[in-house]
Legacy VTK file of the C-alpha trace (Angstrom):
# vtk DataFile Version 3.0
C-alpha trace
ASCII
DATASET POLYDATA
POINTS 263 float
33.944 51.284 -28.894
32.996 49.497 -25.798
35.564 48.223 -23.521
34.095 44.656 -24.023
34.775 44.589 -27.881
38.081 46.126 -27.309
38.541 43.264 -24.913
37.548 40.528 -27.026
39.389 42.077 -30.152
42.438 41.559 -28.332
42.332 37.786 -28.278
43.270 38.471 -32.382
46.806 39.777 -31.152
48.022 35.998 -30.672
51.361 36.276 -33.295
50.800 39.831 -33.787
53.620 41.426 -31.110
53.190 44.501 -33.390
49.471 45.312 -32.599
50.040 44.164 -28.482
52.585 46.621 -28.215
50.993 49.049 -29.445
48.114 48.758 -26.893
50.818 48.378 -24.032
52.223 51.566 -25.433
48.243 53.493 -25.410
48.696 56.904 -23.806
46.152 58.048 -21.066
44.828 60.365 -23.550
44.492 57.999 -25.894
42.549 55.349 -23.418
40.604 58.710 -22.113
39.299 59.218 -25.682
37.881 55.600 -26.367
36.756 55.702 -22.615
34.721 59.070 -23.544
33.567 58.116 -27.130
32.139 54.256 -25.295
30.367 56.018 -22.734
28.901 58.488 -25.070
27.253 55.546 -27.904
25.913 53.771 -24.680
23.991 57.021 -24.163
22.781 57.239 -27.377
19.440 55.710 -26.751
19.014 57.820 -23.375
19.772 60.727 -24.847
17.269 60.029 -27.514
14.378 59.539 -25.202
15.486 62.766 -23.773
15.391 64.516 -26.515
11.772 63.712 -27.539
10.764 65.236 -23.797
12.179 68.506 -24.848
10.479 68.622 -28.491
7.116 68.026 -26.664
7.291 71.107 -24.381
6.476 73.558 -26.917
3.961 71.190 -27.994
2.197 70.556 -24.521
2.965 74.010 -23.789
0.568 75.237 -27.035
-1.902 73.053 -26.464
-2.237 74.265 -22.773
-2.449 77.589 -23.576
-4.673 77.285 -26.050
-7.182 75.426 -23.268
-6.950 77.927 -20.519
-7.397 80.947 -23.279
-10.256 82.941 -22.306
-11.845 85.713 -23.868
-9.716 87.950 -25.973
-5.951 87.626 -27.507
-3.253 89.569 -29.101
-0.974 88.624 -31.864
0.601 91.174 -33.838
-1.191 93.961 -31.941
-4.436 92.890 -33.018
-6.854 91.641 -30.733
-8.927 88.865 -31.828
-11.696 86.782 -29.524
-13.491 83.685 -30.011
-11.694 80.029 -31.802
-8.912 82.163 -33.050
-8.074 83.799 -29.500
-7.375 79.793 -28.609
-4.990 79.323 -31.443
-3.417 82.295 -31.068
-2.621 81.825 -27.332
-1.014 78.216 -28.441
0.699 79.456 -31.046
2.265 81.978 -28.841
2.967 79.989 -26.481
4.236 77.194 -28.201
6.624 79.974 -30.199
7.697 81.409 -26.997
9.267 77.501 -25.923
10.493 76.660 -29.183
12.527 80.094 -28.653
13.943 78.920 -25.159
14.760 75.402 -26.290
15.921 76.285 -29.570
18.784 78.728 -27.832
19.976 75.908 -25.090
19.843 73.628 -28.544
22.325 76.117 -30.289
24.138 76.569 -27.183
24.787 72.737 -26.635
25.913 72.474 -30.595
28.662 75.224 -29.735
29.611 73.316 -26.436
29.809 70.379 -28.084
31.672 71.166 -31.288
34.415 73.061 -28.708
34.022 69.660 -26.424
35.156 67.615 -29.549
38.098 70.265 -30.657
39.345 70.876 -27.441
40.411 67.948 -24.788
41.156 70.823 -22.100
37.829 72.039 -22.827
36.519 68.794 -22.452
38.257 67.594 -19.387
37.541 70.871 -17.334
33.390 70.082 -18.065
34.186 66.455 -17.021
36.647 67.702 -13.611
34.302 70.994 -12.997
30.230 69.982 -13.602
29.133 72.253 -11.300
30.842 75.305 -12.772
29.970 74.102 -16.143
26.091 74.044 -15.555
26.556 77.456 -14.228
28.290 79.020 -17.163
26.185 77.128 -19.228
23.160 78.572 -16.906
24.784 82.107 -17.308
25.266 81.931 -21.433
21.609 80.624 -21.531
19.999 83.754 -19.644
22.324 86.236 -21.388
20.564 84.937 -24.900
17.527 84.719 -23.701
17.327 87.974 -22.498
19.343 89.732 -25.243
17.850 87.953 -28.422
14.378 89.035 -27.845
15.234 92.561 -27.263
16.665 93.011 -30.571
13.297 91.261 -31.901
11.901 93.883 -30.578
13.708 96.438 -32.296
13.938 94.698 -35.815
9.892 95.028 -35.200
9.631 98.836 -34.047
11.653 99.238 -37.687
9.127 98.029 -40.122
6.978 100.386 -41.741
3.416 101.675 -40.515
2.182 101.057 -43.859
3.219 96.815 -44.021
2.286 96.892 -39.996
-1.141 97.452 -41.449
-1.137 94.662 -44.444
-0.411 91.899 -41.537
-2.810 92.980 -39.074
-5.204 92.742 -41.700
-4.101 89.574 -42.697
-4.392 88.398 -39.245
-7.733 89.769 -38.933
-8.414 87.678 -42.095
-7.425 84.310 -40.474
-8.989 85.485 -37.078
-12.229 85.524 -39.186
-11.804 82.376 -41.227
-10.857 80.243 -37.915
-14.175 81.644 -35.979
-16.164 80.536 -38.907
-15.231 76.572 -38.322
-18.278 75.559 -36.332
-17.817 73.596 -33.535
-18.920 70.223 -33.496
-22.633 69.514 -31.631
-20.950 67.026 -29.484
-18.080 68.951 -28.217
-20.419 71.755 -26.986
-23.023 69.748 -24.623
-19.422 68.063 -23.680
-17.991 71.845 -22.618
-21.613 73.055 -21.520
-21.743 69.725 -19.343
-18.130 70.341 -17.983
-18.743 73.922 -17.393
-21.715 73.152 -15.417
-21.232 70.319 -13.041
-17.515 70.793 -12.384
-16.748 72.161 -9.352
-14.818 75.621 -9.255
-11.479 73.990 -7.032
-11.361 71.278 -10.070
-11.276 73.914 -12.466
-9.191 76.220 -10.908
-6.500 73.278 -10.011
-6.876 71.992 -13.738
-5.753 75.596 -15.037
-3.020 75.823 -12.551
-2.112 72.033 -14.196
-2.218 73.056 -17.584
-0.643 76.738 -16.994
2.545 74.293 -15.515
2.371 71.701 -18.234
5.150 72.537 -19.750
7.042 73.838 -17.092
6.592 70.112 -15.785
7.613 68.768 -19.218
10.685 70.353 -19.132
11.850 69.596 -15.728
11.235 66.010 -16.292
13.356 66.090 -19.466
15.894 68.486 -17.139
16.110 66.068 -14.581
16.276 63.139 -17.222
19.112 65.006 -18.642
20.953 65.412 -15.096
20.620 61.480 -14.455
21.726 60.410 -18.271
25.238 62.755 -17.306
25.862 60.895 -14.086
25.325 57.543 -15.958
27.393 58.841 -18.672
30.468 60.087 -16.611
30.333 56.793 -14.352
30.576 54.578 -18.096
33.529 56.780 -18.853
35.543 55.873 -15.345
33.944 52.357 -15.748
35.515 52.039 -19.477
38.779 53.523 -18.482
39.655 51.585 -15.195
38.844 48.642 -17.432
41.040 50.027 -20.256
43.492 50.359 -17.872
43.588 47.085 -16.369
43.398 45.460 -19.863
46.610 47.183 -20.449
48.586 46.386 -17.491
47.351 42.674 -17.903
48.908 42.973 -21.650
51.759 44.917 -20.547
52.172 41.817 -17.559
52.097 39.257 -20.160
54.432 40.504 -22.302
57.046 41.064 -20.353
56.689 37.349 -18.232
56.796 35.867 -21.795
59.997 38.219 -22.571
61.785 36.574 -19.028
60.793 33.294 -20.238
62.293 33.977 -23.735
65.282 35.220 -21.346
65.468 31.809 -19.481
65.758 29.788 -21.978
LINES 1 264
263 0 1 2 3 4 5 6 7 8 9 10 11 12 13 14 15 16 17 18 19 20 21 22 23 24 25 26 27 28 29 30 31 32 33 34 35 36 37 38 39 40 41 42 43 44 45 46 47 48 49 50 51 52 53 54 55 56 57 58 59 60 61 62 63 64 65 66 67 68 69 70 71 72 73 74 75 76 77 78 79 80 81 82 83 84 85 86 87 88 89 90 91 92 93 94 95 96 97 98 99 100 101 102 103 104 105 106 107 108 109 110 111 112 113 114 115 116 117 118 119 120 121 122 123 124 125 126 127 128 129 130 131 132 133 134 135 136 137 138 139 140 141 142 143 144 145 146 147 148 149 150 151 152 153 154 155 156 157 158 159 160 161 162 163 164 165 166 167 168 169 170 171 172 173 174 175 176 177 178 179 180 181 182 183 184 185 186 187 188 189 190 191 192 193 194 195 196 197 198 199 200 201 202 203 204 205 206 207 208 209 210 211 212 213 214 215 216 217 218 219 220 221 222 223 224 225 226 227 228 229 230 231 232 233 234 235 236 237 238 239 240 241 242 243 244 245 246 247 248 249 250 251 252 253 254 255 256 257 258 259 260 261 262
């Protein structure tokens, strides 16, 4: 509800003293809430455009990888070279950020559904945005770090004998993928590239592409940053003019109860 439309809405009280005092009578939690739940549809749209940054890190991050892959790859402890070493590098990579951003994305659902049930909760994050971002910081690492080790150990458990079924499947698709021919085109474009590009171009292009989505996702990080600053100064914004809707109310009503006095 934006403050406008709960402005405008207003003119309807005319003959209704019921619904007027009832906004005169609005507690600060109550104009905190619709001040919080205003600022948060304007950000819809921002938080939108955010959101398809993130989902294109693991993307760009794959696709990197799978450019700067050289020579041999290992997936599943088998090593496998050629077309397939290239998809296996993006797919890695590419897993390896859907991981990260898929735990902060779990992490914000939990902050959020405690942000919604709790207004303490919710104020503190509002009052205390440093020491939010580093708990938040904190909780983020501690997953990260913890959730792969016990990958790790769910792995070491699985038998020798179906260790040996999927390294031959992946030797199966490792086969099948360096069987797709390259197109004639695409090769005189990479022999071409390979020859007349100078070694700093190349070597800045990997560095480039190594970072791509480490760029990525401090642009979305920094996007994120600015779309909280806009969305705690439309909360003030909404409740100062919350505020001063109700004291103008609250003015009015009680110069038209002295007049009713007077006469």
């Amino acid at each position: 509800m934006q403050v406008s439309a709960i402005s405008s809405s207003a003119q309807n009280f005319q003959g209704k003293r019921t619904n007027i005092d009832q906004v005169i009578h609005w507690d600060d939690n109550d104009l905190r809430e619709m001040a919080f739940d205003a600022a948060l549809k304007k950000d819809q749209k921002r938080r939108r455009n955010v959101k398809r940054l993130y989902y294109a890190v693991p993307l760009v991050g794959g696709l990197a990888a799978a450019a700067i892959t050289r020579g041999k790859s290992t997936i599943l402890s088998r090593e496998i070279s050629g077309l397939s070493a290239k998809v296996a590098g993006g797919l890695k990579e590419a897993g390896y950020w859907t991981f990260i951003l898929g735990t902060a994305v779990l992490g914000g659902m939990g902050i959020n559904a405690l942000s919604k049930k709790s207004e303490n909760f919710r104020e503190f994050r509002r009052n205390h945005p440093v020491l939010s971002l580093v708990g938040d910081v904190g909780l983020f690492v501690a997953a990260t770090s913890l959730i792969p080790v016990g990958a790790k150990r769910l792995y070491s458990k699985i038998k020798p004998e179906y260790l040996g079924k999927i390294g031959n499947g992946v030797d199966s698709v490792a086969n099948h993928i360096n069987s797709i021919k390259k197109p004639e085109f695409m090769k005189n474009w990479s022999n071409y590239l390979a020859i007349h590009t100078p070694d700093w171009l190349k070597a800045l292009g990997n560095t480039v592409l190594a970072f791509a989505p480490h760029i990525t996702l401090a642009s979305a990080f920094l996007s994120s940053i600015r779309n909280e600053a806009k969305t705690t100064r439309d909360f003030y914004n909404n409740y100062a003019g919350l505020k001063d809707f109700q004291h103008r109310l609250a003015t009015a009503r009680i110069d038209e109860l002295k007049q009713a006095q007077e006469d």
